[in-house]
C-alpha positions as CSV (number, residue, x, y, z in Angstrom):
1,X,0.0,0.0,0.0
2,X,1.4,3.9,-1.2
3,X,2.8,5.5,1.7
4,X,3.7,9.3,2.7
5,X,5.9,9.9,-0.9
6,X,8.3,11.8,1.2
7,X,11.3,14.8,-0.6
8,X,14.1,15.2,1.5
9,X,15.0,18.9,0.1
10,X,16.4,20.5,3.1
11,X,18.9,18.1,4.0
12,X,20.7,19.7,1.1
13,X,21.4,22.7,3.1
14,X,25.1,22.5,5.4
15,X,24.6,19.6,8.3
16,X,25.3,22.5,10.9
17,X,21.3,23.6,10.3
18,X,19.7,20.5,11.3
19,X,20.5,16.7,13.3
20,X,19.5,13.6,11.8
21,X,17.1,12.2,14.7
22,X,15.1,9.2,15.0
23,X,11.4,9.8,16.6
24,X,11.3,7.9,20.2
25,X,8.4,4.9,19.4
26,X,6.1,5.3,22.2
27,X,4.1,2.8,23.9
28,X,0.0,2.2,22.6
29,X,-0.6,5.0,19.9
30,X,-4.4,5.5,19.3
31,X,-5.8,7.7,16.7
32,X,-7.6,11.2,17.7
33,X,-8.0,12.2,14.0
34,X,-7.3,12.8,10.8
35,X,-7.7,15.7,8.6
36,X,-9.2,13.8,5.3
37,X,-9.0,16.6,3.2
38,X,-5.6,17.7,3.8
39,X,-4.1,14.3,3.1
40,X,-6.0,14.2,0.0
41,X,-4.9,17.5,-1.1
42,X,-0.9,16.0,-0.1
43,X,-1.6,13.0,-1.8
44,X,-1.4,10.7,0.9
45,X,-3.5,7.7,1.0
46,X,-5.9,7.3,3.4
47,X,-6.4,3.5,3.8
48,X,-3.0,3.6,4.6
49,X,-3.0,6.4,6.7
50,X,-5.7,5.2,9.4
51,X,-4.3,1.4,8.9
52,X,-2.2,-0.3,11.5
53,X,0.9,0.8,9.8
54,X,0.0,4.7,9.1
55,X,-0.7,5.0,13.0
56,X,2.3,4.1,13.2
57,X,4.0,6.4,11.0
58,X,2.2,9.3,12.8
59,X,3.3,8.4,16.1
60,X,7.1,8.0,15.1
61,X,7.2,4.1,15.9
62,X,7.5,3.5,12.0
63,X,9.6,5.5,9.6
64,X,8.0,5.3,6.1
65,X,9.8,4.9,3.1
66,X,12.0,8.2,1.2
67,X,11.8,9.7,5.2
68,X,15.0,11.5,6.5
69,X,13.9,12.5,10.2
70,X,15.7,15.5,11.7
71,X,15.6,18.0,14.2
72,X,16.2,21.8,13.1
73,X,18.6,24.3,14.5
74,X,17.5,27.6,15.2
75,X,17.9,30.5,17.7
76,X,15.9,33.5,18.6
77,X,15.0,36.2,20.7
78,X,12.9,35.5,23.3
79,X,10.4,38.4,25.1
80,X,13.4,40.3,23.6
81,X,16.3,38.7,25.0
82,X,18.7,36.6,22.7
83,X,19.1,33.1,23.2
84,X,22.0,31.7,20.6
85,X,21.1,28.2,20.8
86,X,17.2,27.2,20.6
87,X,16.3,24.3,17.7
88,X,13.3,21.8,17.6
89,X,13.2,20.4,20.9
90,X,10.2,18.2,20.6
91,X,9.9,17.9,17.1
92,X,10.7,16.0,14.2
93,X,11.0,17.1,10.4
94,X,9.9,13.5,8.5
95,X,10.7,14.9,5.0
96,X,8.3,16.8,2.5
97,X,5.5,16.2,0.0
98,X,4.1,17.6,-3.0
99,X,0.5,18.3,-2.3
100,X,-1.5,17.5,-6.1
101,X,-0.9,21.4,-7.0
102,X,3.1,20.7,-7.1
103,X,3.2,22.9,-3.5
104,X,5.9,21.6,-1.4
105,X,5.1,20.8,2.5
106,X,7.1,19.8,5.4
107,X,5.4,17.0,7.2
108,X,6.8,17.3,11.3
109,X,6.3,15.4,14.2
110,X,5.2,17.8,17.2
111,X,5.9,15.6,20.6
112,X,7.7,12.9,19.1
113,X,10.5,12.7,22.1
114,X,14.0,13.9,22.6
115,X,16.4,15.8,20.3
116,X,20.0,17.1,20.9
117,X,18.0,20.6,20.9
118,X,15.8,19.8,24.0
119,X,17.7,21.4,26.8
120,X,16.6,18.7,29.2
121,X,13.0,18.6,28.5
122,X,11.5,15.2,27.4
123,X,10.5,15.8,23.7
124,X,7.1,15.1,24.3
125,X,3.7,16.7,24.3
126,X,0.7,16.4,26.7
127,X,-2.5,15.9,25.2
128,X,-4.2,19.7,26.1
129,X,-1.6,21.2,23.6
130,X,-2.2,19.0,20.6
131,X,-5.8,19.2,20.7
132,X,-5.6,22.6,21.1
133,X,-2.8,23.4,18.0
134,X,-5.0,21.3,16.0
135,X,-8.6,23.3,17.1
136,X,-6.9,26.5,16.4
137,X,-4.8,25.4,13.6
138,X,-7.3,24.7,11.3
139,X,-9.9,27.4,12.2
140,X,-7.4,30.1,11.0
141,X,-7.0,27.7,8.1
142,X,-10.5,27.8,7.0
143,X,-10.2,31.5,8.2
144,X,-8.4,32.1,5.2
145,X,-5.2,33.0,7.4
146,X,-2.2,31.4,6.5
147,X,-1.0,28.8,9.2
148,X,0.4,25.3,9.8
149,X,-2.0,22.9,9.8
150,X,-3.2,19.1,11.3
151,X,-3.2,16.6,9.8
152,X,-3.5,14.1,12.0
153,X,-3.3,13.7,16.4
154,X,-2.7,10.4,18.1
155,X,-2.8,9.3,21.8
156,X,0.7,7.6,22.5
157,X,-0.3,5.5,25.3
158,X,2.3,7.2,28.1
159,X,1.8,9.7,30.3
160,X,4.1,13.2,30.6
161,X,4.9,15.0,33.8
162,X,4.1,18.9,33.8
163,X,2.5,20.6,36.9
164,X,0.8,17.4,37.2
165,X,0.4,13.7,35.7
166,X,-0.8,14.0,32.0
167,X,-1.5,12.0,29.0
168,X,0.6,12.0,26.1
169,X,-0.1,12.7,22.5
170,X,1.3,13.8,19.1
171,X,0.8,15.8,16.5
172,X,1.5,15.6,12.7
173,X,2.1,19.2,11.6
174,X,2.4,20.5,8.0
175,X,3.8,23.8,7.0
176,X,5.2,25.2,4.0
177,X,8.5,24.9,5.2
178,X,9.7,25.5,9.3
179,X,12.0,28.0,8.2
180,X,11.9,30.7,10.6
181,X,14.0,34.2,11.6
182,X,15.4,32.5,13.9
183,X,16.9,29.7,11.4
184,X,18.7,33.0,10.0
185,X,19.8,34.2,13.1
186,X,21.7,30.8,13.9
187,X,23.5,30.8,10.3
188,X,24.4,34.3,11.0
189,X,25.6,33.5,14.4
190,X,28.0,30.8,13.3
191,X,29.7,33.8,11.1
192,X,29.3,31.2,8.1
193,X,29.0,33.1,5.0
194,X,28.2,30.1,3.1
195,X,25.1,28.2,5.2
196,X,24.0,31.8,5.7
197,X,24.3,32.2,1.9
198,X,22.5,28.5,1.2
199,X,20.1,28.8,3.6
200,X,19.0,32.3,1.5
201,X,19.0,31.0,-2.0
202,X,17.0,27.8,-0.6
203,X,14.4,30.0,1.2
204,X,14.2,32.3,-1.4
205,X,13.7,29.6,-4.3
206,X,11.3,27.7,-1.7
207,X,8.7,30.2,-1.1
208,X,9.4,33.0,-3.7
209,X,10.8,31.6,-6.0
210,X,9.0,34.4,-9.1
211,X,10.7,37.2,-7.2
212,X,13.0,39.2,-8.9
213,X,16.3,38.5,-7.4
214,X,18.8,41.3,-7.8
215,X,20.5,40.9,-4.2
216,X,19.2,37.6,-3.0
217,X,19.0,38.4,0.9
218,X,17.5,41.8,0.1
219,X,14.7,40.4,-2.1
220,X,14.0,37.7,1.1
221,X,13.7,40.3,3.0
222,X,11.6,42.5,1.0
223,X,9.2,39.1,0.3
224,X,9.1,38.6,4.5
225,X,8.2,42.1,5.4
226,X,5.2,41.8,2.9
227,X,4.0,38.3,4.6
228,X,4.6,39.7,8.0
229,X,2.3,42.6,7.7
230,X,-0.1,40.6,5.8
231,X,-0.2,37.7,8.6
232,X,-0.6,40.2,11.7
233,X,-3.1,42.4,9.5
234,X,-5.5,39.2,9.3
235,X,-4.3,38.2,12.9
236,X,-6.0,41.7,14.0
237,X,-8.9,41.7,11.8
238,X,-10.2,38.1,13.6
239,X,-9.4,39.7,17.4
240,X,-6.5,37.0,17.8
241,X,-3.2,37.1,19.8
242,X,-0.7,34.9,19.3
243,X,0.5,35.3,22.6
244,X,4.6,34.4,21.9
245,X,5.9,36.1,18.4
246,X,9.3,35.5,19.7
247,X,11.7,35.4,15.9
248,X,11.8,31.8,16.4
249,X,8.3,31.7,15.9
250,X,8.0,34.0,13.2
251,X,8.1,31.9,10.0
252,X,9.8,33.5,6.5
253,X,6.9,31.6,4.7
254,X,4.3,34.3,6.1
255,X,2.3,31.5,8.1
256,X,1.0,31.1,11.7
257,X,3.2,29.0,13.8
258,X,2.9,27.9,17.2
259,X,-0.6,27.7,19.5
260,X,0.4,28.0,22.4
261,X,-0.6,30.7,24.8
262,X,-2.7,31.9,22.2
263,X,-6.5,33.3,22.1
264,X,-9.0,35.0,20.1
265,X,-10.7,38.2,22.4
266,X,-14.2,37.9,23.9
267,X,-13.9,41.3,25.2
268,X,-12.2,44.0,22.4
269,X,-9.5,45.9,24.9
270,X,-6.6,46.9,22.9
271,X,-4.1,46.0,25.6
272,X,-5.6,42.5,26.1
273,X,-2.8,39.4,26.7
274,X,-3.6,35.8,27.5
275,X,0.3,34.3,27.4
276,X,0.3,33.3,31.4
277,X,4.3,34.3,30.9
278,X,4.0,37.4,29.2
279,X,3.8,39.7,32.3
280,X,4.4,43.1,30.6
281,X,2.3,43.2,28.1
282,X,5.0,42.5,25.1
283,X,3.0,40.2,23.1
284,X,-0.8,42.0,23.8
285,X,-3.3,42.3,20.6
286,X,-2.1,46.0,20.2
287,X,1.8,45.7,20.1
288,X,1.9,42.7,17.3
289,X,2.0,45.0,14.3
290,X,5.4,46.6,16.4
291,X,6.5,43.3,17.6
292,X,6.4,41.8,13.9
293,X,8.0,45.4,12.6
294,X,10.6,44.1,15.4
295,X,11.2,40.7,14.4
296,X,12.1,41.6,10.9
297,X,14.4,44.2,11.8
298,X,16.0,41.3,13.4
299,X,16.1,39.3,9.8
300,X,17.2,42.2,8.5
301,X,20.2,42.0,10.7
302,X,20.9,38.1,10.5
303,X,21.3,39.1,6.5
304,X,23.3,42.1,6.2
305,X,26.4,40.3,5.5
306,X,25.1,39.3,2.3
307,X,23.5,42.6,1.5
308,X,26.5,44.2,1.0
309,X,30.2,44.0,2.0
310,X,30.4,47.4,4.0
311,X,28.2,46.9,7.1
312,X,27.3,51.0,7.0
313,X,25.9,50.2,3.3
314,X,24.0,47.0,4.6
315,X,22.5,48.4,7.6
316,X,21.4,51.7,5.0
317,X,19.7,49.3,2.2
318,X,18.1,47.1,4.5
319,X,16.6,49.3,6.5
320,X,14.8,51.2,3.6
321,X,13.0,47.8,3.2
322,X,12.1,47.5,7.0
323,X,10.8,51.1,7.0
324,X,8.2,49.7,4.5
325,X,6.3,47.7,6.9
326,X,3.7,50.2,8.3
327,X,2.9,51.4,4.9
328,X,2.3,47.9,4.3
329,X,0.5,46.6,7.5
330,X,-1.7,50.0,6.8
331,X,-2.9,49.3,3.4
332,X,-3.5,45.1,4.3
333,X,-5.5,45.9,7.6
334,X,-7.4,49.0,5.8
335,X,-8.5,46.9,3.1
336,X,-10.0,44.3,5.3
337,X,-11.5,46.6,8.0
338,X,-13.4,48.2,5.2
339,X,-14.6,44.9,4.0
340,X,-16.0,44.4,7.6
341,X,-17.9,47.6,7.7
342,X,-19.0,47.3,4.3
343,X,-17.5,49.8,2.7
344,X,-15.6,49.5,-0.2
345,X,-12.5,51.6,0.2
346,X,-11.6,53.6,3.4
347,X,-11.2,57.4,2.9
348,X,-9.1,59.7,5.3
349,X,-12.4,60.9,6.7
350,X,-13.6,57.2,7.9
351,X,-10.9,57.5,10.3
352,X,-12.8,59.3,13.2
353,X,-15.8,56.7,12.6
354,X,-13.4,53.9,13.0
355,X,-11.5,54.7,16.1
356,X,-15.1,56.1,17.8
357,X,-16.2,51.8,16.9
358,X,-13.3,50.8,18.7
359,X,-12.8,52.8,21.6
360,X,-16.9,52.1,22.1
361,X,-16.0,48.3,22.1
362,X,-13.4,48.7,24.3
363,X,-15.0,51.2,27.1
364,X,-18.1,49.1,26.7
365,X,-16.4,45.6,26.6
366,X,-18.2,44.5,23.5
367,X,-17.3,40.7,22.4
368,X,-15.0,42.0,19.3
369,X,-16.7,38.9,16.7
370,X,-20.1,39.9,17.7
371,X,-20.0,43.2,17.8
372,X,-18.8,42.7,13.7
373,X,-21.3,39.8,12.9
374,X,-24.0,42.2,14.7
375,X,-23.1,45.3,11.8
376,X,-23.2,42.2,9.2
377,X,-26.4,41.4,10.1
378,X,-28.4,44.8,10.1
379,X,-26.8,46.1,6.7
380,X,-29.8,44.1,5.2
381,X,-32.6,43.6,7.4
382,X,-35.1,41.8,5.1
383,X,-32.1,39.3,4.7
384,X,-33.7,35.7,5.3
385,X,-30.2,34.6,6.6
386,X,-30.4,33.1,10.1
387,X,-28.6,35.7,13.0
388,X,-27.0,34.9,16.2
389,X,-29.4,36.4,19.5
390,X,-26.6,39.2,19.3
391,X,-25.8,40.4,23.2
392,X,-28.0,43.6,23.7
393,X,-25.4,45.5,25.0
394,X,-23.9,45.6,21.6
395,X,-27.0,47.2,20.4
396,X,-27.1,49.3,22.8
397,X,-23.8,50.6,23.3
398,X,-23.4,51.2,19.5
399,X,-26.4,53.4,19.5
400,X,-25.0,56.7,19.0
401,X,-22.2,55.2,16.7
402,X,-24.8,53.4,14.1
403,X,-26.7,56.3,12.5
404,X,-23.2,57.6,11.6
405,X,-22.2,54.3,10.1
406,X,-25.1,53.9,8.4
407,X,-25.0,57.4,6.9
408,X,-20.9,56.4,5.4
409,X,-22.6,53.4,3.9
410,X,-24.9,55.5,1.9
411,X,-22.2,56.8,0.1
412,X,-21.6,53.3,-1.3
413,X,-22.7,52.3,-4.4
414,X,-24.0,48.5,-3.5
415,X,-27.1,47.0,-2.8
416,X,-27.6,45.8,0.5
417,X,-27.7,42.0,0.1
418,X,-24.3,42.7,-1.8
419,X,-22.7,44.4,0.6
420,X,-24.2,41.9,3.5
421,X,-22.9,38.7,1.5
422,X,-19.5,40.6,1.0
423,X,-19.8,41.0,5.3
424,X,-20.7,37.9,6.5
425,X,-17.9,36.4,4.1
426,X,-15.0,37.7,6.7
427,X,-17.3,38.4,9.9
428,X,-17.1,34.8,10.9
429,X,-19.8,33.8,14.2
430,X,-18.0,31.0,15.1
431,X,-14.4,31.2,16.7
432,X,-12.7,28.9,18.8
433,X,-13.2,30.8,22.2
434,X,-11.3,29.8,24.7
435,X,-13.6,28.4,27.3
436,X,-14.9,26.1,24.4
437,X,-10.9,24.9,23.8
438,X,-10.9,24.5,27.1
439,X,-13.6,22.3,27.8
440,X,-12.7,20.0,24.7
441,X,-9.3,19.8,26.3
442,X,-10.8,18.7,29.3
443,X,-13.2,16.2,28.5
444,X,-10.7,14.4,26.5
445,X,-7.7,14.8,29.3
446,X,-9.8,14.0,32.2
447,X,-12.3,11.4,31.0
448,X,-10.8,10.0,27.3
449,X,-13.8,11.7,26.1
450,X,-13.2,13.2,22.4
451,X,-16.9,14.5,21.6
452,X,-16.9,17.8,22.4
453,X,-13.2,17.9,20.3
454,X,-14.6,16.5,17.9
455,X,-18.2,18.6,17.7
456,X,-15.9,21.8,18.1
457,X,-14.4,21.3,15.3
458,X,-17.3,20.3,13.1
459,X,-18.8,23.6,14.0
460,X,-15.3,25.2,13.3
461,X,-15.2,24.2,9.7
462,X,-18.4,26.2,8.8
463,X,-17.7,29.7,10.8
464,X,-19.3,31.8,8.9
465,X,-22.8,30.7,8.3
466,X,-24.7,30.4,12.0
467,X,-26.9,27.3,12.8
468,X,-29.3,27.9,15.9
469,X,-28.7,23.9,16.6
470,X,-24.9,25.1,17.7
471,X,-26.0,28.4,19.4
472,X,-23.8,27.8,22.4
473,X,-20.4,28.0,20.2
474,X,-21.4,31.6,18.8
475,X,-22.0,33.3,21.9
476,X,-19.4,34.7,24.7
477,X,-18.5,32.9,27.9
478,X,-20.6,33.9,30.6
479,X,-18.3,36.0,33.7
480,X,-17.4,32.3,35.3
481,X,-16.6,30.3,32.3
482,X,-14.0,33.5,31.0
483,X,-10.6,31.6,30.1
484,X,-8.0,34.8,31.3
485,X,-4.7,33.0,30.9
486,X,-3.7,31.0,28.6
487,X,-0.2,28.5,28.6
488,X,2.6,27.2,26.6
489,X,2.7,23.7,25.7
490,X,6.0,22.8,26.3
């Protein structure tokens, strides 16, 4: 039976980037799921990926034919401070695939035991974290916001030790490639011209390859500040916080990376922060357009060596292309904010009506996807579309604000079931809120039960078109099921 037809591309790069490291086979590995559609699209066969032997394969007991396993080097800055020596510490690169467009994917092994890069931790993941990557995963997939994604989660039959006894489990991660600032930072810090050098013309020729390449590093980094400030512009539009955009987990390829101590906001507050390690506020739903602005000034600076031989003529050139990024975040998050208030393009003038909806949702703690889906909504009242039973504070609160909105929209020309169809297209009702993660994590942690995991993210996959039957996922956690910290899975 066809298995994973595995590419072992980025082996080709200088052994000093990544280990060659066998996954640790763990004891009983059970399936959880299995993203059907995602293996299709990779070209994976499914028989053989929920037989015996695919099981298997997705818990690291059985490595399938063409697979090279390693573990990646990286480094980063973390909350700021430096840390030379970082790498996959729980994770496994099998190989890649070509998904049936020609699209090349990693396919990595999140949990899968020890590396050389663990710094004493055990390589493994407890159950709560995998469940959660792949509930959050996959709803910014379907989202339309670039990310890793699942495609599969299996039990492994042990338990892990964190503040307390857990189960264990794994995840089967795919990305475009794992290739991350922090990857650059570690070639630069070995003062290696040539991996530095490899690892650009690989990335480059990986994820942008029609870019016009005058001075390789400088077109990487022009291509990354573009992806940057069109990942955080989405990641703002949706109300989510990653929670740790560290540069190790800031991918060149422009996707998500990393669920962790992650959340999307009930309550809009611009200074809102879940990570239950990020105590000053470095990482909170405001700061991530500066914090990505940050990151890449820190690409920027892994790369100057092959900008250009004098360092003052580097640090000049690249940092024209960094001073790009607000101009760029701007125009990304300005275009989809209009889209959300219906209006086609934002003028100069809008910009009194936007921060007067914000600062009301913030003052007034409106739940931030409501308070959106609520505007979708009553931009065509004698729509036959079913609507949420919107809080009526919302309604309330934006009662001064509304006639002035409604008086911009006028100046659209658009018929109101076109411009509502265009709103409810990116003013999703259904998010993965936090208490809902939660109690799917629980239920499956506490009593094997994988139902609620399971109807989460059924509901998930649809987020944009409300269904009474799943009311309970669409509306805000009342004051005693709020989630206000959330945790890193290591």
């Amino acid at each position: 039976m066809k298995q994973i037809p595995f590419q072992n591309t980025y082996t080709s790069l200088p052994g000093k980037l990544f280990r060659h490291t066998q996954p640790t086979p763990v004891k009983e590995p059970g399936l959880i799921s299995i993203n059907n559609d995602l293996a299709r699209n990779l070209g994976i066969n499914l028989e053989w990926l929920k037989s015996a032997n695919g099981i298997e394969t997705l818990a690291g007991n059985h490595i399938a034919k063409g697979s090279e396993p390693i573990s990646s080097a990286y480094a980063g800055h973390q909350f700021g401070v430096y840390n030379p020596q970082l790498g996959d510490g729980r994770a496994i690169l099998l190989g890649e695939v070509l998904s049936i467009k020609g699209e090349r994917f990693d396919v990595q092994l999140k949990g899968s035991g020890r590396t050389i890069y663990s710094r004493g931790g055990d390589g493994r993941s407890a159950l709560g974290p995998v469940l959660r990557e792949y509930l959050l995963c996959e709803a910014m997939h379907i989202l339309s916001i670039p990310t890793t994604r699942a495609l599969a989660a299996v039990t492994t039959g042990e338990d892990v030790i964190r503040d307390r006894i857990l189960p264990g489990a794994i995840l089967a991660r795919i990305a475009k490639s794992h290739i991350r600032i922090g990857t650059f930072q570690y070639a630069a810090a070995t003062e290696d011209i040539k991996t530095l050098s490899a690892l650009t013309d690989y990335t480059l020729n990986r994820h942008y390859a029609d870019t016009k390449v005058e001075i390789p590093a400088l077109s990487l980094l022009k291509c990354a500040v573009k992806a940057q400030a069109e990942l955080v512009s989405q990641w703002q539009l949706v109300g989510f916080i990653h929670g740790v955009m560290n540069t190790d987990n800031s991918l060149i390829s422009g996707e998500t990376i990393d669920y962790g101590p992650c959340a999307f906001i009930d309550h809009y507050h611009p200074d809102t922060v879940f990570s239950s390690i990020d105590h000053g506020g470095r990482y909170s739903y405001k700061n991530q357009p500066a914090i990505a602005h940050w990151n890449l000034t820190m690409l920027a600076q892994a790369l100057l060596p092959l900008i250009h031989k004098k360092t003052e003529t580097a640090v000049e050139m690249a940092q024209e292309v960094i001073n790009i990024f607000p101009k760029y975040f701007s125009s990304y998050h300005n275009s989809g904010l209009a889209r959300k208030l219906g209006i086609s393009k934002l003028q100069d003038t809008d910009g009194d009506l936007i921060n007067s909806l914000f600062e009301t949702m913030s003052n007034a703690k409106l739940d931030f996807t409501l308070t959106f889906r609520y505007l979708s909504d009553i931009t065509n009242l004698k729509s036959s579309q079913e609507k949420i039973d919107t809080p009526q504070n919302i309604e309330m609160e934006l009662g001064n604000w509304l006639p002035r909105w409604l008086e911009r929209l006028e100046l659209e020309k658009i018929e109101a079931s076109e411009r509502q169809k265009s709103m409810y297209e990116v003013n999703p009702v259904f998010i993965p809120r936090n208490h809902l993660v939660e109690k799917a994590i629980k239920s499956a942690t506490e009593d094997g039960d994988f139902s609620e995991f399971h109807l989460l993210s059924k509901v998930l996959s649809s987020p944009f078109s409300y269904n009474s039957k799943y009311e309970r996922y669409g509306i805000p956690p009342r004051p005693e099921q709020v989630v206000k910290q959330t945790f890193c899975g290591t």
